[in-house]
N, CA and C atoms as a LAMMPS dump frame, in Angstrom:
ITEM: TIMESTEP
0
ITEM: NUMBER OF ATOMS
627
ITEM: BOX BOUNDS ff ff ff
-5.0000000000000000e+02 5.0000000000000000e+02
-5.0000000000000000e+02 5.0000000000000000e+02
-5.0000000000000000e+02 5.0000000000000000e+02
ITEM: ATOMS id mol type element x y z
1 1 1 N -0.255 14.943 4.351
2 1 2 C -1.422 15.039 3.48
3 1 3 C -1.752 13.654 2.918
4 2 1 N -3.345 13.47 2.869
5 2 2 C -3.662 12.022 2.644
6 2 3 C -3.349 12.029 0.983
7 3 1 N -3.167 10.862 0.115
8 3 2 C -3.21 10.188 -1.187
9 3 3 C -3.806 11.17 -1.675
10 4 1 N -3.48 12.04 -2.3
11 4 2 C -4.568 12.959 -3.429
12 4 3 C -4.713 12.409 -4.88
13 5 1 N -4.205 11.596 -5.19
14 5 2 C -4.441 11.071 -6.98
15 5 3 C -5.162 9.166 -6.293
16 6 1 N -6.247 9.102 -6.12
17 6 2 C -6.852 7.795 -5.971
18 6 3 C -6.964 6.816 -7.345
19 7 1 N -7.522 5.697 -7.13
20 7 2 C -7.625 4.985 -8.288
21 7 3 C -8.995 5.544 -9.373
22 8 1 N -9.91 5.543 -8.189
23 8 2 C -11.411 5.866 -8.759
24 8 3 C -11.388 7.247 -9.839
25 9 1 N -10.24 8.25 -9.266
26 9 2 C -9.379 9.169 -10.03
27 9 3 C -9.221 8.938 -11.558
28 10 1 N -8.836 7.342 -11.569
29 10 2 C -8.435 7.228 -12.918
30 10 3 C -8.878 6.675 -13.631
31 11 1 N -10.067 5.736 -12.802
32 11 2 C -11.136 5.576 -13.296
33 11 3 C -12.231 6.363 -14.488
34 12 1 N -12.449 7.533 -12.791
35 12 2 C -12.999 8.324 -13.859
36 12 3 C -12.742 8.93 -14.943
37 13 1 N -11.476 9.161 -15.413
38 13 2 C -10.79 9.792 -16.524
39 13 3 C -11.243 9.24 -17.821
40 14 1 N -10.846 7.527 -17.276
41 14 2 C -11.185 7.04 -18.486
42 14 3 C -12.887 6.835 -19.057
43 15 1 N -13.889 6.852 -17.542
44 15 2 C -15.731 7.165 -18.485
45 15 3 C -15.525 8.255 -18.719
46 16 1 N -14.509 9.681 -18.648
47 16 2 C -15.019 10.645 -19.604
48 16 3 C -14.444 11.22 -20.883
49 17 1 N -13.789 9.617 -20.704
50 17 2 C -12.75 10.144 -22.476
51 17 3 C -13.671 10.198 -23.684
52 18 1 N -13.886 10.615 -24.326
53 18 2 C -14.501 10.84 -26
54 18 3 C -14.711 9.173 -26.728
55 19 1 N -13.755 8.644 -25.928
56 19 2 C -13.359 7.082 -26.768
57 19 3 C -14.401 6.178 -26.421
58 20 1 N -15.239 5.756 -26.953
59 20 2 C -16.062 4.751 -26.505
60 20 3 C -15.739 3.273 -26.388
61 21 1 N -14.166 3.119 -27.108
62 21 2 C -13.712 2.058 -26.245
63 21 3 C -13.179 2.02 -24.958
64 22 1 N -12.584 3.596 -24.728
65 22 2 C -11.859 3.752 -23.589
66 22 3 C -12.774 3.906 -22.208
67 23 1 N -13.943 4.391 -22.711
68 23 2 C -15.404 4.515 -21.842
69 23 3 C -15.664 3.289 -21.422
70 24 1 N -15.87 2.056 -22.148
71 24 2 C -16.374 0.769 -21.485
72 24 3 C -15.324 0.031 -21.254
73 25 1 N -13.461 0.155 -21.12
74 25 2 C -12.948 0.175 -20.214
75 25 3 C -13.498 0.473 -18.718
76 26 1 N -13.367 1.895 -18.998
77 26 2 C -13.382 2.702 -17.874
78 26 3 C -14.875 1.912 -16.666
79 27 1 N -15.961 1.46 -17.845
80 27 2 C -17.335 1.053 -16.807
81 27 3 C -16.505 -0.713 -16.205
82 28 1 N -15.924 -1.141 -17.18
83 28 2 C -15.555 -2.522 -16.665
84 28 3 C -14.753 -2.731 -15.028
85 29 1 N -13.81 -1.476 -15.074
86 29 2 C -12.853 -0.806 -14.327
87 29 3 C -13.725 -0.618 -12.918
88 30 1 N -14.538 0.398 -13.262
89 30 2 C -15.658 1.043 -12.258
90 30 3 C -16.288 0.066 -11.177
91 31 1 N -17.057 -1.156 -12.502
92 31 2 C -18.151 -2.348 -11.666
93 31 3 C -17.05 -2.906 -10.683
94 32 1 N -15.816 -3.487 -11.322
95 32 2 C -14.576 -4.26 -10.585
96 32 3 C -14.122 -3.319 -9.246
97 33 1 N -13.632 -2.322 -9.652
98 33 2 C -13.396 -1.508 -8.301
99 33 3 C -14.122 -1.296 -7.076
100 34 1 N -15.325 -1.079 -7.841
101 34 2 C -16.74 -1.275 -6.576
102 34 3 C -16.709 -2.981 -6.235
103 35 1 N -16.635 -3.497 -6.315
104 35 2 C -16.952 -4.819 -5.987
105 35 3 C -15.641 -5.158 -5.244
106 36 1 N -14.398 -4.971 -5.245
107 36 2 C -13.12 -4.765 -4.816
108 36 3 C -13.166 -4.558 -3.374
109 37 1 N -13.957 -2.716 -3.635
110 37 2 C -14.171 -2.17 -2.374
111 37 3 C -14.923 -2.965 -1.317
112 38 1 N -15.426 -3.416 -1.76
113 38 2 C -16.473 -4.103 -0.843
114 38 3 C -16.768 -5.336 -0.582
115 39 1 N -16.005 -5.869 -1.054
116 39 2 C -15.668 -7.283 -0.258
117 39 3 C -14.529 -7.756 -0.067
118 40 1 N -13.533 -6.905 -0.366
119 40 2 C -12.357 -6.824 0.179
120 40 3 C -11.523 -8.274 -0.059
121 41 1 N -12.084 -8.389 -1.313
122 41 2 C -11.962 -10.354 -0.951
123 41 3 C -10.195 -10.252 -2.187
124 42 1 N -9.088 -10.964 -2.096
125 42 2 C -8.23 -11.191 -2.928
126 42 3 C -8.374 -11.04 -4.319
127 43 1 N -9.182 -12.415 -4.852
128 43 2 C -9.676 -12.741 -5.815
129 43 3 C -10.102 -11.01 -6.697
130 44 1 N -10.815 -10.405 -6.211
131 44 2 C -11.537 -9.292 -6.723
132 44 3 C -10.265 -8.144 -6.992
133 45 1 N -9.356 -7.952 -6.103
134 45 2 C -8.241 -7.217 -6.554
135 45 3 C -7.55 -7.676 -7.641
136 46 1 N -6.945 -8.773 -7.45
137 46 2 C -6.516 -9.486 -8.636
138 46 3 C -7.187 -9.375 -9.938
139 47 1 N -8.636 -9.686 -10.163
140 47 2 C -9.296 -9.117 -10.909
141 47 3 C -9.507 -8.274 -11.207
142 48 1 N -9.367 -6.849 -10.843
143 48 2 C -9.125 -5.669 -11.104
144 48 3 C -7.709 -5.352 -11.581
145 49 1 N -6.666 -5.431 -10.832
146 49 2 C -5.444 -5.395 -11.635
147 49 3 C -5.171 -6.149 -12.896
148 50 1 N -5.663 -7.097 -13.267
149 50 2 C -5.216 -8.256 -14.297
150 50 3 C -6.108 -7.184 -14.967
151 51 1 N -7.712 -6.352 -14.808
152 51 2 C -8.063 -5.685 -16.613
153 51 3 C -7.094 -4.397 -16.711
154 52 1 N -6.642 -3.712 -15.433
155 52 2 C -5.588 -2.671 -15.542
156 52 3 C -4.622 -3.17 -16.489
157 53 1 N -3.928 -4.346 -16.079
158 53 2 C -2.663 -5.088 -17.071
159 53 3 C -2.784 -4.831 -18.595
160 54 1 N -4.464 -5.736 -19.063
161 54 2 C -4.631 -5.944 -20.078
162 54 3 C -5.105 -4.849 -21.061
163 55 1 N -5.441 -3.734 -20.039
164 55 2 C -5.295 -2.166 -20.752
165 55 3 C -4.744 -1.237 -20.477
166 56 1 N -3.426 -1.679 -20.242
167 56 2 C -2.08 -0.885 -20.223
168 56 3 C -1.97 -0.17 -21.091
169 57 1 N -2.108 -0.389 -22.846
170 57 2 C -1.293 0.63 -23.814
171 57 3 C -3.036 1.497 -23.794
172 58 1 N -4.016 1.03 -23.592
173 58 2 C -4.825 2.214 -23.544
174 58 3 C -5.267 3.592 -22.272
175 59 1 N -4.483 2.647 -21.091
176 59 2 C -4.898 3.514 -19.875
177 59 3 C -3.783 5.183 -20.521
178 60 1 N -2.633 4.57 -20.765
179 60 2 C -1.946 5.576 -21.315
180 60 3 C -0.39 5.197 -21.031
181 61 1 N 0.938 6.301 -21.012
182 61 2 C 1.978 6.076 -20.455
183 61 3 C 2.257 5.559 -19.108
184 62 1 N 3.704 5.051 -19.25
185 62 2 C 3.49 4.132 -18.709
186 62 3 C 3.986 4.184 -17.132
187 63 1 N 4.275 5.589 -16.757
188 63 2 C 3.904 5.837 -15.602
189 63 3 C 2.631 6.236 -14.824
190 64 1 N 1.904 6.513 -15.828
191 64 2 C 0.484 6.62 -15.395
192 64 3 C -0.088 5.157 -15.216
193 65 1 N 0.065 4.19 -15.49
194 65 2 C -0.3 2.438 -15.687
195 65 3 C 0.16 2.782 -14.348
196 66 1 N 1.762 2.68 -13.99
197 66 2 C 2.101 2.253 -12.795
198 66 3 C 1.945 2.769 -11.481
199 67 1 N 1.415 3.85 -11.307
200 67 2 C 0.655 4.923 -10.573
201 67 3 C -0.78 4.302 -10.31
202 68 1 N -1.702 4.056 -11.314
203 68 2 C -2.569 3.58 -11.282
204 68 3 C -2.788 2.303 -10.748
205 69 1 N -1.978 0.812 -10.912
206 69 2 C -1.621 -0.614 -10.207
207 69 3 C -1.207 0.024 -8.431
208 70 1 N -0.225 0.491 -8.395
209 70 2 C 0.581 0.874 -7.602
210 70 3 C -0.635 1.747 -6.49
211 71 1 N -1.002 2.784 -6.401
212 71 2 C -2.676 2.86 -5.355
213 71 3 C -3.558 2.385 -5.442
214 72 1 N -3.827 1.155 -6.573
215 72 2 C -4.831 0.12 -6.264
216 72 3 C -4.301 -0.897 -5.016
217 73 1 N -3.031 -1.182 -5.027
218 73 2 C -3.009 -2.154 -4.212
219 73 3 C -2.882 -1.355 -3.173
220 74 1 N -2.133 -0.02 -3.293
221 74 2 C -2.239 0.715 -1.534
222 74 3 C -3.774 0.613 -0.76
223 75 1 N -4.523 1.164 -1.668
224 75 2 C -6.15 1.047 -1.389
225 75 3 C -6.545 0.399 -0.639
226 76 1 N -5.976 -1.188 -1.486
227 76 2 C -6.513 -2.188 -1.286
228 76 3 C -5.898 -2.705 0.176
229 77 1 N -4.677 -2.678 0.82
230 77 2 C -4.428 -2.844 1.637
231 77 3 C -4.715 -2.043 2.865
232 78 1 N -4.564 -0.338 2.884
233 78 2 C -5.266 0.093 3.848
234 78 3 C -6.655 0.503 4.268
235 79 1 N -7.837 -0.322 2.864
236 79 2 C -9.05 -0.755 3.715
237 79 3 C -9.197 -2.168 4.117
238 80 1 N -8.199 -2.767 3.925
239 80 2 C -8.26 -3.925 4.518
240 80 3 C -7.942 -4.073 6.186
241 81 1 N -6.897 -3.059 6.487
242 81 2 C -6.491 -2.845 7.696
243 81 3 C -7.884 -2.177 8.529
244 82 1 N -8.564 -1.213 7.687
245 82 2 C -9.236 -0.553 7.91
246 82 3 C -10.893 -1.029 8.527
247 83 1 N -10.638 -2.313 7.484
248 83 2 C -12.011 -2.936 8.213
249 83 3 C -11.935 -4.209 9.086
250 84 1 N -10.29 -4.823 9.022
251 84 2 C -10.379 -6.111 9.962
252 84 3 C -9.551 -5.8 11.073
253 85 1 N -9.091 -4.566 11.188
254 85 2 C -8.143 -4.759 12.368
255 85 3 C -8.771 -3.72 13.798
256 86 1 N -9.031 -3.901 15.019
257 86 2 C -9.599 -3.293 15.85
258 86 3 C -8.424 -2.415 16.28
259 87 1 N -8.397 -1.011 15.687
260 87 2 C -7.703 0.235 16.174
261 87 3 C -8.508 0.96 17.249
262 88 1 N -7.627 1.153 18.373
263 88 2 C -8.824 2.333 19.175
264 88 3 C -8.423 3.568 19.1
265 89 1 N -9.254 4.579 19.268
266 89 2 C -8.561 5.924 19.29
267 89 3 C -7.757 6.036 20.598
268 90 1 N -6.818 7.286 20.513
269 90 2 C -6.961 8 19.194
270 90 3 C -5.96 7.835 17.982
271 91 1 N -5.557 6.439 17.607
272 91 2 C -4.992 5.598 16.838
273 91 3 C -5.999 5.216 15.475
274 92 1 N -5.27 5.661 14.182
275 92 2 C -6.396 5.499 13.361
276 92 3 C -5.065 5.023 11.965
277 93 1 N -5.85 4.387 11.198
278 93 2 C -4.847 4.03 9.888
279 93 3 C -5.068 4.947 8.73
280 94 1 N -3.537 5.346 8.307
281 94 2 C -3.566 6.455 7.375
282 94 3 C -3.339 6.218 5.803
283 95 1 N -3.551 6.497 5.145
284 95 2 C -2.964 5.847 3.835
285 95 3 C -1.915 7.199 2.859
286 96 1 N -0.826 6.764 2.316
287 96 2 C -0.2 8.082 1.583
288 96 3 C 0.268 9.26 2.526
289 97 1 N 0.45 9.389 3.976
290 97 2 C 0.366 10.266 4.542
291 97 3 C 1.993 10.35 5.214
292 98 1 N 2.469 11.634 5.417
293 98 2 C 3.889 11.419 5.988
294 98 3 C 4.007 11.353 7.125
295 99 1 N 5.444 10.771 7.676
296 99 2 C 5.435 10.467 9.011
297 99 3 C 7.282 11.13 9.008
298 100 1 N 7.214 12.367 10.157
299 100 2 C 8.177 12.921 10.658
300 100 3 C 9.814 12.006 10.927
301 101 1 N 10.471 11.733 10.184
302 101 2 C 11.761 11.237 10.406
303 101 3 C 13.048 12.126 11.072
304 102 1 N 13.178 13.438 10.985
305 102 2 C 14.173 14.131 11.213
306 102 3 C 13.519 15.64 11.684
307 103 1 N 14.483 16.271 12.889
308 103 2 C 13.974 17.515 12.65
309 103 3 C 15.254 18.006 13.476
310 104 1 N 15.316 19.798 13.245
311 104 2 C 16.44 19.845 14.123
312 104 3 C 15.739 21.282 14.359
313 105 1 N 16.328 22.569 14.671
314 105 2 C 15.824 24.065 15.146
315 105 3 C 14.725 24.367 14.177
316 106 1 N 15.369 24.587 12.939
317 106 2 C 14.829 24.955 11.869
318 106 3 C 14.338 24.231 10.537
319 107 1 N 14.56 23.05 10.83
320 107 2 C 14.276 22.009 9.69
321 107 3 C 13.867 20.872 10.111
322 108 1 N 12.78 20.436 9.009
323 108 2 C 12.453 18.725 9.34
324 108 3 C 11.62 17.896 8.04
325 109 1 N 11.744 16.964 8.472
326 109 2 C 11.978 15.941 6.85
327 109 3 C 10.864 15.361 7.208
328 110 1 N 9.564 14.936 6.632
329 110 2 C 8.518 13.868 6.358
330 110 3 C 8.762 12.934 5.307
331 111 1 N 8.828 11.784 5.774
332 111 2 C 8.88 10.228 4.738
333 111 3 C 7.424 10.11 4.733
334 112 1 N 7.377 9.92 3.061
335 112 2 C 5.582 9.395 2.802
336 112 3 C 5.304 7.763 3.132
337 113 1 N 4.729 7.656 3.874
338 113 2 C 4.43 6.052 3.923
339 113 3 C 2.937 5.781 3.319
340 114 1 N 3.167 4.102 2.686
341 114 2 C 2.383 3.83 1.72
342 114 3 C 0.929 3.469 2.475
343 115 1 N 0.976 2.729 3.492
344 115 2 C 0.142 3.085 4.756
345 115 3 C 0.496 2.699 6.271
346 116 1 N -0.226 3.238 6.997
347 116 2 C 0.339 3.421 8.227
348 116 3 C -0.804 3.549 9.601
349 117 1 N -0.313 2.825 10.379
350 117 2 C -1.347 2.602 12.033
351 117 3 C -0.696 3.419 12.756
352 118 1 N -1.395 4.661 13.3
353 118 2 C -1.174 5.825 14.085
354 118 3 C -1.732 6.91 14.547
355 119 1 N -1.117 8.097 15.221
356 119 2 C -1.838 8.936 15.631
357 119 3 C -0.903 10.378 14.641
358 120 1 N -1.938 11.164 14.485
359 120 2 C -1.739 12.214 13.416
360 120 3 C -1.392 13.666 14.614
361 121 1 N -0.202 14.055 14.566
362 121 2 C 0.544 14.951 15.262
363 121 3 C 0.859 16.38 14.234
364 122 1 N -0.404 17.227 14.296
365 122 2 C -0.344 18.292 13.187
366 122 3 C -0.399 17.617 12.025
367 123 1 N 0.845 17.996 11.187
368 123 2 C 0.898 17.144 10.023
369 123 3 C 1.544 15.621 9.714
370 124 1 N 2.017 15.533 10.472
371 124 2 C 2.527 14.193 10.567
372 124 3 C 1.944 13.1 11.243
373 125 1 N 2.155 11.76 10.577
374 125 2 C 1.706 10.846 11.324
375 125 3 C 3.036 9.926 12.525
376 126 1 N 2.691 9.736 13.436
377 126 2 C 3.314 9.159 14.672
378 126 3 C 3.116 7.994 14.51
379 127 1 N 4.019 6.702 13.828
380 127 2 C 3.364 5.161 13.742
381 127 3 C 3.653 4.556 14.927
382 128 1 N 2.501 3.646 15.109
383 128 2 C 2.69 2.185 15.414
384 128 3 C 3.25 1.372 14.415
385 129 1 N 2.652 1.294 13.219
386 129 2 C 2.624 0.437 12.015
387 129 3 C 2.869 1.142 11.251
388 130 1 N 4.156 0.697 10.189
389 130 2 C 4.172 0.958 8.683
390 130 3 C 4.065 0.073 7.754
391 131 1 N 3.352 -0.248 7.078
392 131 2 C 2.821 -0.941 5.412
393 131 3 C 4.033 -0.315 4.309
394 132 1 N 4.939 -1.13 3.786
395 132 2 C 5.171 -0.922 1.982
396 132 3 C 4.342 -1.653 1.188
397 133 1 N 3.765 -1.263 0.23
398 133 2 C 3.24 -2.215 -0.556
399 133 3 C 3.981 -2.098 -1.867
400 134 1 N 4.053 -3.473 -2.722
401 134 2 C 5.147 -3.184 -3.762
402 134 3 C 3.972 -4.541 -5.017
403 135 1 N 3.699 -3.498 -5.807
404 135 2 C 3.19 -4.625 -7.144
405 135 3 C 4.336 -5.625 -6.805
406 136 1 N 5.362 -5.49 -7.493
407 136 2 C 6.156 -6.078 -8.045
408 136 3 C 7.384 -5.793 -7.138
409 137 1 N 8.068 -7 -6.566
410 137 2 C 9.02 -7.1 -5.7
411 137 3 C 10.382 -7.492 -6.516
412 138 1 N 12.027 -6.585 -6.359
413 138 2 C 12.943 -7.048 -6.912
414 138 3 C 13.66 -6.78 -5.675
415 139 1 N 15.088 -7.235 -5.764
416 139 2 C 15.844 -6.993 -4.715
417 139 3 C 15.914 -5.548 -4.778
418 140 1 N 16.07 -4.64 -5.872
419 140 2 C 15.881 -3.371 -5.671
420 140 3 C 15.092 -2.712 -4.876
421 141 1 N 13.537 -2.971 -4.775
422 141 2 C 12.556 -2.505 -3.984
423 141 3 C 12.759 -2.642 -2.958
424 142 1 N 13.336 -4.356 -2.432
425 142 2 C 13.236 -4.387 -1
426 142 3 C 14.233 -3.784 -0.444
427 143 1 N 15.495 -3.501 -1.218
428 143 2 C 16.293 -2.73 -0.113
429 143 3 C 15.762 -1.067 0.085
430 144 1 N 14.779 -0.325 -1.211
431 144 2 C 14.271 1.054 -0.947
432 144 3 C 13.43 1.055 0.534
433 145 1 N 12.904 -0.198 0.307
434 145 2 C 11.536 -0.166 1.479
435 145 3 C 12.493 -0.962 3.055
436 146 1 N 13.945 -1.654 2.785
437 146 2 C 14.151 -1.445 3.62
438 146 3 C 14.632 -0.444 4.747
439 147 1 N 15.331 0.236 3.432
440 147 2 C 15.836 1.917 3.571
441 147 3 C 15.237 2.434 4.824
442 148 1 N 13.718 2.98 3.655
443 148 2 C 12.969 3.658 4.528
444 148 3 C 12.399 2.979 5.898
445 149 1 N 12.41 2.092 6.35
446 149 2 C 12.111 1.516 7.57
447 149 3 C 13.148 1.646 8.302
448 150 1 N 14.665 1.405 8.408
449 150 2 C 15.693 1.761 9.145
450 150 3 C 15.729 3.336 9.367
451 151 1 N 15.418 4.455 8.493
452 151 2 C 15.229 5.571 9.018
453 151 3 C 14.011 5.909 9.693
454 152 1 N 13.371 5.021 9.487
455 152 2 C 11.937 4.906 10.279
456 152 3 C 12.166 4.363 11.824
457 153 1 N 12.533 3.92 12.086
458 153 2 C 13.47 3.322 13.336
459 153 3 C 13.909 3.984 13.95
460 154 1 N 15.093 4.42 13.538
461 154 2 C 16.071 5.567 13.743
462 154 3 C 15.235 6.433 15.202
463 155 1 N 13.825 6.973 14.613
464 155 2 C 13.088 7.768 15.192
465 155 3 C 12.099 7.222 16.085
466 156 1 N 11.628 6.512 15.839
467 156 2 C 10.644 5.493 16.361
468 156 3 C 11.245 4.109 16.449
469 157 1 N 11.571 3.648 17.388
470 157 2 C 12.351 2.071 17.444
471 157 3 C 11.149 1.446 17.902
472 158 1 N 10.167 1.534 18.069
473 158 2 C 9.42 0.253 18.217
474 158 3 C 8.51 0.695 17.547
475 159 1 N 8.33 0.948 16.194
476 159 2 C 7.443 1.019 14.987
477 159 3 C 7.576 -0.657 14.838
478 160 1 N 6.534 -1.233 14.142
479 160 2 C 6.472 -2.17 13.324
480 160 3 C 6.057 -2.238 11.797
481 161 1 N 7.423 -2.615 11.154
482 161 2 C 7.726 -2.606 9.871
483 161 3 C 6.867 -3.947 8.508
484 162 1 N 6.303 -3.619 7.886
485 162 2 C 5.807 -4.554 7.105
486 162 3 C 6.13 -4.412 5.896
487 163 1 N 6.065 -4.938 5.23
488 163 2 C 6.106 -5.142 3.6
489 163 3 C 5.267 -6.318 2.801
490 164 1 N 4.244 -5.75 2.162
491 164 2 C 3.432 -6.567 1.279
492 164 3 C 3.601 -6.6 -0.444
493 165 1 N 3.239 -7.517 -0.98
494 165 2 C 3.85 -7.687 -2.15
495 165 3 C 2.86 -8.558 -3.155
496 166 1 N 2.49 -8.555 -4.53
497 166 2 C 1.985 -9.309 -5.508
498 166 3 C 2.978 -9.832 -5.886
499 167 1 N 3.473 -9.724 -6.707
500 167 2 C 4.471 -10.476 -7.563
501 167 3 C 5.888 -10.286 -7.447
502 168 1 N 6.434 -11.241 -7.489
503 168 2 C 8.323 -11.217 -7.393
504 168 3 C 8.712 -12.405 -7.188
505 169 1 N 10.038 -12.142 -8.062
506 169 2 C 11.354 -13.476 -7.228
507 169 3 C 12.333 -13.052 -6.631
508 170 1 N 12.051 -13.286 -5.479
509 170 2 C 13.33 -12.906 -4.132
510 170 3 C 13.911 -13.791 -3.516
511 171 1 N 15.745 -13.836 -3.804
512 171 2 C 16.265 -14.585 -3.276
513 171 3 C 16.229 -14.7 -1.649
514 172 1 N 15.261 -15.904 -1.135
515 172 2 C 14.954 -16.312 0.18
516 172 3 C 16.176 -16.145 1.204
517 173 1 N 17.551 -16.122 1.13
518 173 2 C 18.22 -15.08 1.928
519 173 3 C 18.43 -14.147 2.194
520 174 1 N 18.205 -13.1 0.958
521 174 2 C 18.257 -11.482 1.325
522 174 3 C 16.98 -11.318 2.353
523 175 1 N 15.692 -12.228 1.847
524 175 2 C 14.394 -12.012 2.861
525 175 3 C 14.563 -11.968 3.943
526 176 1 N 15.506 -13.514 4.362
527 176 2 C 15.999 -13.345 5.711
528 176 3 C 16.439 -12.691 6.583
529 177 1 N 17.825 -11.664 5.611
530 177 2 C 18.537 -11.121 6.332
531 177 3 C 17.869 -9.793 6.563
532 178 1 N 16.924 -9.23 6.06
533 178 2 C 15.631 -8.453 6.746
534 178 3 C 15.167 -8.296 7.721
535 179 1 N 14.816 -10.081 8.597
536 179 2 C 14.385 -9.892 9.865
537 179 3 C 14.631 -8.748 10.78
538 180 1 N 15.461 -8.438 11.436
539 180 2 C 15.882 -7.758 12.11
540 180 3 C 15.042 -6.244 11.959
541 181 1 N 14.954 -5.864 11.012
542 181 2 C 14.417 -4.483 10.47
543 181 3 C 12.946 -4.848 9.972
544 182 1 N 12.862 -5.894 9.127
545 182 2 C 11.336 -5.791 8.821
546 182 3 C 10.723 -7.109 9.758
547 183 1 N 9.603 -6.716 10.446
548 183 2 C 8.533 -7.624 10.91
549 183 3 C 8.149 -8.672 10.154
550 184 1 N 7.813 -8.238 9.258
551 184 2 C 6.582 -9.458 8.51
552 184 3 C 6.803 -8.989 6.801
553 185 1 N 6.811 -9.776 5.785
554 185 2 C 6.875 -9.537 4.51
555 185 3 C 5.794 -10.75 4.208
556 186 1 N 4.642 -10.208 3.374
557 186 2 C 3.326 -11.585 3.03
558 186 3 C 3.463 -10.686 1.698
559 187 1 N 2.892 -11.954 1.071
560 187 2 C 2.444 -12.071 -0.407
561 187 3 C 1.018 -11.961 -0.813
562 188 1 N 0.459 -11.332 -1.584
563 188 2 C -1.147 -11.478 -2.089
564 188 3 C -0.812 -11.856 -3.469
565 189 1 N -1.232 -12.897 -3.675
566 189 2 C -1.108 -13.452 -5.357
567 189 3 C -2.224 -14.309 -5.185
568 190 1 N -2.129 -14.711 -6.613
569 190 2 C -3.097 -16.237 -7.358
570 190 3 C -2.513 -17.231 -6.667
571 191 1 N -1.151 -17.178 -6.626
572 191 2 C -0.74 -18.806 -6.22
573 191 3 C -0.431 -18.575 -4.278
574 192 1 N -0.905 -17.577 -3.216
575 192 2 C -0.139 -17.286 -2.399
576 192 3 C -1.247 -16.084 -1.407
577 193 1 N -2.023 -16.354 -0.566
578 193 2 C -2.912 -15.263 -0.811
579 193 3 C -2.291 -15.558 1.103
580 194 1 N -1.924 -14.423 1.634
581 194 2 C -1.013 -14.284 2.837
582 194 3 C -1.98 -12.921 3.535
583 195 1 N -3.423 -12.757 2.992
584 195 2 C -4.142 -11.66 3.427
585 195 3 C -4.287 -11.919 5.185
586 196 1 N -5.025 -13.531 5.706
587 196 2 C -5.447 -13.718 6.717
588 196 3 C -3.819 -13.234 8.056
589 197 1 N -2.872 -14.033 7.161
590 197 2 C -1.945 -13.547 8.058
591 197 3 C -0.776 -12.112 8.307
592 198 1 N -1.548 -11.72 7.176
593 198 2 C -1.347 -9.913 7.283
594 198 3 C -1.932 -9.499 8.329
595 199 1 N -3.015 -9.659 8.518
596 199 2 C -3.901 -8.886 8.873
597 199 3 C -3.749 -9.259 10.617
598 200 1 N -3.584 -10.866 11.165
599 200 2 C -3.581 -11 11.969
600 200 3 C -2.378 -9.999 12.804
601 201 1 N -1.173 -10.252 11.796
602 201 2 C 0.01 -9.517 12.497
603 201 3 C 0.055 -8.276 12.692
604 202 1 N -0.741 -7.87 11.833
605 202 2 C -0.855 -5.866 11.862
606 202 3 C -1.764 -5.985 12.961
607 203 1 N -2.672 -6.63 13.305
608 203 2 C -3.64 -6.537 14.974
609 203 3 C -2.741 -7.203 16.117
610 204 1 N -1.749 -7.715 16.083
611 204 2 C -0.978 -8.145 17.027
612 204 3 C -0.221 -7.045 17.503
613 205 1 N 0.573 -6.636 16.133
614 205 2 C 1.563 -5.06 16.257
615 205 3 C 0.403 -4.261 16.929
616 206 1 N -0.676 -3.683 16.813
617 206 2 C -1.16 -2.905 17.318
618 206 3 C -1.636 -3.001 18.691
619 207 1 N -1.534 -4.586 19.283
620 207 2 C -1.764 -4.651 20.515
621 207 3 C -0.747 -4.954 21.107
622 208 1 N 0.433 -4.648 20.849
623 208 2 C 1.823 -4.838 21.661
624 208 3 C 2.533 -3.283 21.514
625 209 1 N 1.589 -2.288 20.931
626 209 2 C 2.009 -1.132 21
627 209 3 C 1.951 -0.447 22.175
């Protein structure tokens, strides 16, 4: 099942709160997101997350903040795939959707991936490509997201594994010792904008599939 809680989701929550500060949040939110969408440009995400940041104690608790950052950048990355990378059918990019890891007579396990280049088999998606995207990168995250890519493997050995990231400090050997399991790890930041060569490699993976 695709992403059911979107950003625009939480958007709207906030033009229909009672609060008329929380309302022209919510329009500041709105103009930025639309403009996000549609030019797909770095700069404009960043700008959208940085007024999310700065109205953190009003968006609400603070798993709702991080829910909210956290499918902006999914968004943001699988329409990016979505509009620069030439998929043919019947290969299409999924966002939030699970992809079959295990099954045996009577049982079987779907891993949600954050997005993903593939073909949709009933309910599951069949990758070429898997996307993590992580706000915020610690050694903690990268070993979850390496996790899930080694059981991703497991099943599919010639998936190609990615991991994208805003912000973090990662000791440049654990990165290393990744290779093997993850493809490609790029950065989207202010100081670091690794979009052009995302994008190239996710159209490479898809033509060596």
């Amino acid at each position: 099942m695709a992403r059911l809680k979107k950003p625009i989701d939480y958007v709207n929550q906030l033009l229909l709160n009672p609060s008329t500060n929380l309302r022209k949040v919510g329009e500041n939110l709105q103009k930025q997101y639309g403009q996000c969408k549609r030019s797909l440009y770095l700069k404009h995400l960043l700008d959208f997350m940085k007024t999310i940041q700065e109205n953190r104690n009003k968006i609400g608790v603070a798993q709702l903040f991080g829910k909210f950052r956290a499918y902006s950048f999914e968004e943001f990355v699988y329409r990016l795939i979505q509009a620069k990378v030439l998929i043919s059918k019947p290969f299409n990019v999924y966002w939030g959707e699970k992809c079959l890891v295990w099954k045996d007579v009577d049982r079987e396990y779907g891993m949600e991936l954050d997005v993903a280049v593939g073909k949709k088999l009933n309910q599951f998606i069949e990758p070429l490509v898997a996307v993590e995207a992580k706000v915020e990168l610690d050694a903690s995250r990268l070993k979850t997201a390496l996790a899930s890519f080694l059981l991703l493997k497991q099943r599919y050995p010639n998936v190609k594994c990615f991991l994208v990231y805003m912000f973090g400090e990662i000791d440049p050997l654990l990165m290393k010792l990744t290779a093997p399991w993850i493809e490609g790890i790029y950065q989207f930041s202010p100081h670091k904008d690794e979009t052009s060569a995302f994008v190239k490699s996710i159209q490479e993976a898809v033509e060596q599939s």
